[in-house]
C-alpha positions as CSV (number, residue, x, y, z in Angstrom):
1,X,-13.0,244.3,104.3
2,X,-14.6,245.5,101.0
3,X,-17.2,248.0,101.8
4,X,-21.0,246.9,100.8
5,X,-22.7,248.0,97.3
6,X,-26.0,249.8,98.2
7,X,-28.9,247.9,96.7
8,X,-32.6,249.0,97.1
9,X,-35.1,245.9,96.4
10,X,-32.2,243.8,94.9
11,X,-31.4,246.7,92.6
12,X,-27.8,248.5,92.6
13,X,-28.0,252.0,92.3
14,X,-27.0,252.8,88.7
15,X,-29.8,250.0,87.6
16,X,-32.0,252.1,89.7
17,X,-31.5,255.4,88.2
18,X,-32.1,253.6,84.1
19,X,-35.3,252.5,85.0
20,X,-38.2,254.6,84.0
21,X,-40.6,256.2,86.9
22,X,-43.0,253.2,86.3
23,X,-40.4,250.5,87.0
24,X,-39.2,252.4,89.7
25,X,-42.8,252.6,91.5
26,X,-42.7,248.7,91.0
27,X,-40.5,248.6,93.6
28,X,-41.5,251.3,96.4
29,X,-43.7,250.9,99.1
30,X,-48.1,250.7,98.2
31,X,-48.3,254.6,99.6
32,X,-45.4,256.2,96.9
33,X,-46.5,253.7,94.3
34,X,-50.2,254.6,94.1
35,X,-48.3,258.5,94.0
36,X,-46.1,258.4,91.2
37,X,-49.0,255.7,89.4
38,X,-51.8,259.3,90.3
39,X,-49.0,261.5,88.7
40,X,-46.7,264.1,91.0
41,X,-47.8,267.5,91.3
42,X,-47.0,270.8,89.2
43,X,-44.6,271.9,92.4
44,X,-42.8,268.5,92.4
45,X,-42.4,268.2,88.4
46,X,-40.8,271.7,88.6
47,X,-38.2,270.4,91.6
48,X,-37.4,267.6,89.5
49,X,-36.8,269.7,86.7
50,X,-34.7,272.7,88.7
51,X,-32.8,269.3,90.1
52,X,-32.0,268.1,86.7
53,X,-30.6,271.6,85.6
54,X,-29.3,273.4,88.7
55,X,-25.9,272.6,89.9
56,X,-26.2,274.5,93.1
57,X,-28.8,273.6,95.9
58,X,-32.4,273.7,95.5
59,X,-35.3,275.4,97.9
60,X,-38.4,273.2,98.5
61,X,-41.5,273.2,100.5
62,X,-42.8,269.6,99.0
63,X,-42.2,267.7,102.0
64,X,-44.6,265.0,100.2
65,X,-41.9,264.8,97.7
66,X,-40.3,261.2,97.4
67,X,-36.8,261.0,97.2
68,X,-36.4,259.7,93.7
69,X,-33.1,257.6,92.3
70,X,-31.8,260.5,90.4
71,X,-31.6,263.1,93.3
72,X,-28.9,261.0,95.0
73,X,-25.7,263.2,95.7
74,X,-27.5,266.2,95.7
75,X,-28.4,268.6,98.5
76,X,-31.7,269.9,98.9
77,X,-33.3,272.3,101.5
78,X,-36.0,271.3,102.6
79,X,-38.7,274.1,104.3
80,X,-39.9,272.8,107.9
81,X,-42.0,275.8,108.9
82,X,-39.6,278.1,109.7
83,X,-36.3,277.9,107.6
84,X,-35.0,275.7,105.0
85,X,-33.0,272.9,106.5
86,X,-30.6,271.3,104.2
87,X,-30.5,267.6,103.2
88,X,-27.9,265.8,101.4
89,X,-29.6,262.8,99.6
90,X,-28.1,259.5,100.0
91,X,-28.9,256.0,98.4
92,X,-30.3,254.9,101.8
93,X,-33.5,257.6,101.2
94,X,-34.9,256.2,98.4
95,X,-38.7,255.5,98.7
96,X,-38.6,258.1,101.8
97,X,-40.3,261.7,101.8
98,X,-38.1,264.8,102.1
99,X,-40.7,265.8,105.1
100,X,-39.0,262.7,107.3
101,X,-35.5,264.0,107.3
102,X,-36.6,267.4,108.0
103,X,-38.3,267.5,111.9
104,X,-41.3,270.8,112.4
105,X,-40.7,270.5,116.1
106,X,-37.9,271.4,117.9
107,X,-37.1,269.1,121.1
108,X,-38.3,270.2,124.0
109,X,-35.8,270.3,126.8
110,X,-37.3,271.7,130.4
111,X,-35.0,273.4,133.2
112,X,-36.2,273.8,136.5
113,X,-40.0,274.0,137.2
114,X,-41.5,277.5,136.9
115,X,-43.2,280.3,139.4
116,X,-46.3,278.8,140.7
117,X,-45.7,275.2,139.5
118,X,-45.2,273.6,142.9
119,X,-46.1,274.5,146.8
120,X,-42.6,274.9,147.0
121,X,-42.2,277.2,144.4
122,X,-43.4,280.1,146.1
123,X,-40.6,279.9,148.6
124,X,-37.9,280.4,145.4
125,X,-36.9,283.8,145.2
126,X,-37.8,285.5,141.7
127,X,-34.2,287.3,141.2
């Protein structure tokens, strides 16, 4: 079984990358639209820039960044608080912010209840 172009909106990929940042916004959802249409910030025209010329992996905290045609194939770390996380852009991410791949919270996983928590709990020895 042949495996499946990626198309976003109809549009192959290498279509998607010719087509100028107006065109593109054409096609994304109303909330990345009206941004690109406002203009992106200083910070984000920089990242687009160090992504164009940089061949190794680029730092970011512009979570509010949209992941753009031309980043695909690229790895990009992404800051989430407390370290940069890395994220390999792929064709699926288009129209998506960097700030969704990379989580601020880590997943809270609870072990048994703690000193004080139940009636019971004061008969569980402390060592």
């Amino acid at each position: 079984m042949a495996k499946k172009e990626f198309t976003f909106r109809g549009k192959p990929l290498d279509e998607l990358q010719r087509m100028s940042m107006s065109e593109l916004a054409e096609l994304l959802p109303s909330a990345a639209r009206r941004k690109i249409k406002r203009g992106l910030t200083e910070q984000e025209k920089i990242l687009l820039n160090n992504l164009k010329t940089s061949k190794k992996t680029v730092k970011t905290h512009c979570r509010t960044m949209i992941v753009l045609p031309e980043m695909v194939s690229k790895t990009i770390k992404v800051y989430n608080g407390k370290s940069f996380e890395d994220v390999m852009i792929q064709p699926e991410m288009i129209g998506h912010y960097f700030g969704e791949f990379v989580m601020t919270r880590k997943k809270v996983s609870h072990s048994a209840p703690g000193i004080g928590a139940t009636k019971s709990s004061a008969n569980v020895s402390v060592k």
